[in-house]
C-alpha positions in Angstrom: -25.6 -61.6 25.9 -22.4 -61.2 27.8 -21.8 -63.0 31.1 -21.8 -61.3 34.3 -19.8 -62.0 37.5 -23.3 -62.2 38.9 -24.0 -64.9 36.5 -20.8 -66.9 37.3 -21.4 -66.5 40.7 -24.7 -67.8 40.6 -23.7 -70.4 38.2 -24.6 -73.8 39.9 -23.1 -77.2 38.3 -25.0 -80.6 38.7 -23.3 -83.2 40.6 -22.4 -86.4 39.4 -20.6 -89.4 40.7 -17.4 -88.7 41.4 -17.5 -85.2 40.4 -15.4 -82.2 40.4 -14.4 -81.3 43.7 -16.3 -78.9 45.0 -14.3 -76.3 46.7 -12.0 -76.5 43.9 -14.6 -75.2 41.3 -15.6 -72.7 44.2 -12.4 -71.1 44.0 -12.1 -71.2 40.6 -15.1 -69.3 40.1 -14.4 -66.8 42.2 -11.2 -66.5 40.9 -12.9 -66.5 37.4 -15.2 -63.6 39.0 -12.8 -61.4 40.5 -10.7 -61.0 36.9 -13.7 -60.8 35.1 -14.7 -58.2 37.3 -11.1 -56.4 37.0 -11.7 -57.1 32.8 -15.2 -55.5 33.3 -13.9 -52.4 34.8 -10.6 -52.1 32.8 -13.3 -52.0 29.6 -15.4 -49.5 31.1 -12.6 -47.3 32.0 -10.9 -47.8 28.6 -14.6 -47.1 27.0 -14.6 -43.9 29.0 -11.5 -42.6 28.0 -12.0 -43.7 24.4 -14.8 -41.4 24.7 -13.3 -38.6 26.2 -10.1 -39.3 23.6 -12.9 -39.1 21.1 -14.4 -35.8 22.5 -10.9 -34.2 22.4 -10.9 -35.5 19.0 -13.7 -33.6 18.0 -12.5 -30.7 19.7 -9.3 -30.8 18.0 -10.8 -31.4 14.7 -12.7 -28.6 14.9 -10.6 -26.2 16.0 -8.7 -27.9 12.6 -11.5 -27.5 10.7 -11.8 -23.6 12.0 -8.0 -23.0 11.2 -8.3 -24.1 7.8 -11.2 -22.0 7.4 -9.7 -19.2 8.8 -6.4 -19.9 7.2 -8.5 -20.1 3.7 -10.3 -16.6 4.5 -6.7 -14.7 5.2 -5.1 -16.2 2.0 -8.8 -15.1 0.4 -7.9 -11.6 2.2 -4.6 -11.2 1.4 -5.1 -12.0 -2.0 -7.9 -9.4 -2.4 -5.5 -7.5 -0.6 -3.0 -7.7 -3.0 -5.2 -7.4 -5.8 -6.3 -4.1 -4.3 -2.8 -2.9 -3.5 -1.8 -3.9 -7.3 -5.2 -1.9 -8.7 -4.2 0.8 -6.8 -0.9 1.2 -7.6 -1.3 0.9 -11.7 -4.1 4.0 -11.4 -1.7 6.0 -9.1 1.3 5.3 -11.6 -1.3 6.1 -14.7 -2.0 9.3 -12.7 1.6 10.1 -12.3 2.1 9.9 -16.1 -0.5 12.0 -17.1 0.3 14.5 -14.5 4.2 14.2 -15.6 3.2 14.6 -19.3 0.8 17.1 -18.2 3.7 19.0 -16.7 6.1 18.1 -19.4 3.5 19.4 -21.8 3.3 22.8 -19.7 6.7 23.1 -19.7 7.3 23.1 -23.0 4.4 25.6 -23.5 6.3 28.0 -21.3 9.9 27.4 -22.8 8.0 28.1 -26.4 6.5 31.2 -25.0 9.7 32.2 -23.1 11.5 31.6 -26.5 9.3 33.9 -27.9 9.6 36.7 -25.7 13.4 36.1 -25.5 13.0 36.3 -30.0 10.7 39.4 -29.6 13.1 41.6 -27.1 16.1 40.5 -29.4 14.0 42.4 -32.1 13.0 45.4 -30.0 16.9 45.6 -28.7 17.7 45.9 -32.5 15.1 48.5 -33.2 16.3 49.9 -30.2 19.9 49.6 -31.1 19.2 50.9 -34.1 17.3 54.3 -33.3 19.6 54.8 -31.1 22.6 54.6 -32.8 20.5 57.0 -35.5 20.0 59.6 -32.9 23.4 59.6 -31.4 24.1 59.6 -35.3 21.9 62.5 -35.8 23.6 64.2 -32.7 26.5 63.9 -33.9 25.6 65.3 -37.3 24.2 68.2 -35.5 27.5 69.0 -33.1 29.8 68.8 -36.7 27.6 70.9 -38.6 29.1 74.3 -39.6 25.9 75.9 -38.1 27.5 76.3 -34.3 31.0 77.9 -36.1 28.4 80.6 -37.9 26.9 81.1 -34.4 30.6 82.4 -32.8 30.9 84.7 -35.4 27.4 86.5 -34.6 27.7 89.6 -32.0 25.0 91.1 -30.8 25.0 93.8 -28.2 23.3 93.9 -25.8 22.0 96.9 -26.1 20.6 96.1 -29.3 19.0 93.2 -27.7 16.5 95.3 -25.0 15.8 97.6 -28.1 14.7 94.8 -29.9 12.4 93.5 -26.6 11.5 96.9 -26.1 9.9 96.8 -29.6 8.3 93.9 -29.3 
């Protein structure tokens, strides 16, 4: 066990012949006491702020310990994150290419069946073209026929023609 300035200051030495002299030791002691006393508190007060250092510590290493952790989650969050993002984009770019093929595909479809129609109203323009031309033909045929010279050369009187109604 540790002395105490109470223990050196109570320490009492035998005397012997021709001993130490006393006053001497006396002061000695009590300078022996009063720096032991001054050690004694300097220990205390280092103790105390070793344990408030060590408190701090602890603090400090677990507000560490919680950034970490929380550093560990957001990298965990940002990865899911990603991951999500990345997910989410490949099935919106698989959606674009169906609907672009789906489009695509309807386009065509249209430009087939436009194609058509244009091929069918070439055809009906011909027939058209065609029975036209024959009627204008056929017009024609009629205005050069001798028929409307033989109709110049008829005269009928008139008065022949409100017999003729008369009769009839």
């Amino acid at each position: 066990m540790p002395l105490t300035p109470l223990d050196i200051h109570n320490k009492e030495f035998s005397k012997g012949f021709r001993g130490y002299d006393e006053d001497e030791v006396n002061e000695f002691l009590d300078q022996v006491i009063k720096d032991y006393e001054l050690i004694i508190r300097e220990k205390k007060e280092l103790e105390e702020k070793l344990s408030s250092l060590n408190e701090r510590l602890g603090h400090f290493t677990n507000i560490e310990e919680t950034l970490n952790k929380s550093i560990v989650v957001a990298q965990e969050a940002a990865e899911e994150v990603r991951g999500n993002a990345q997910k989410e984009a490949k099935l919106i770019i698989r959606e674009s290419e169906k609907n672009a093929d789906r489009i695509v595909n309807e386009a065509l479809s249209k430009a087939r069946k436009i194609a058509l129609e244009i091929e069918e109203l070439k055809k009906q323009s011909k027939v058209f073209r065609t029975r036209f031309k024959m009627l204008i033909e056929a017009q024609l045929d009629l205005l050069k026929n001798d028929d409307w010279d033989n109709l110049m050369e008829f005269d009928i009187d008139a008065t022949e023609l409100n017999i003729e109604e008369e009769i009839k």
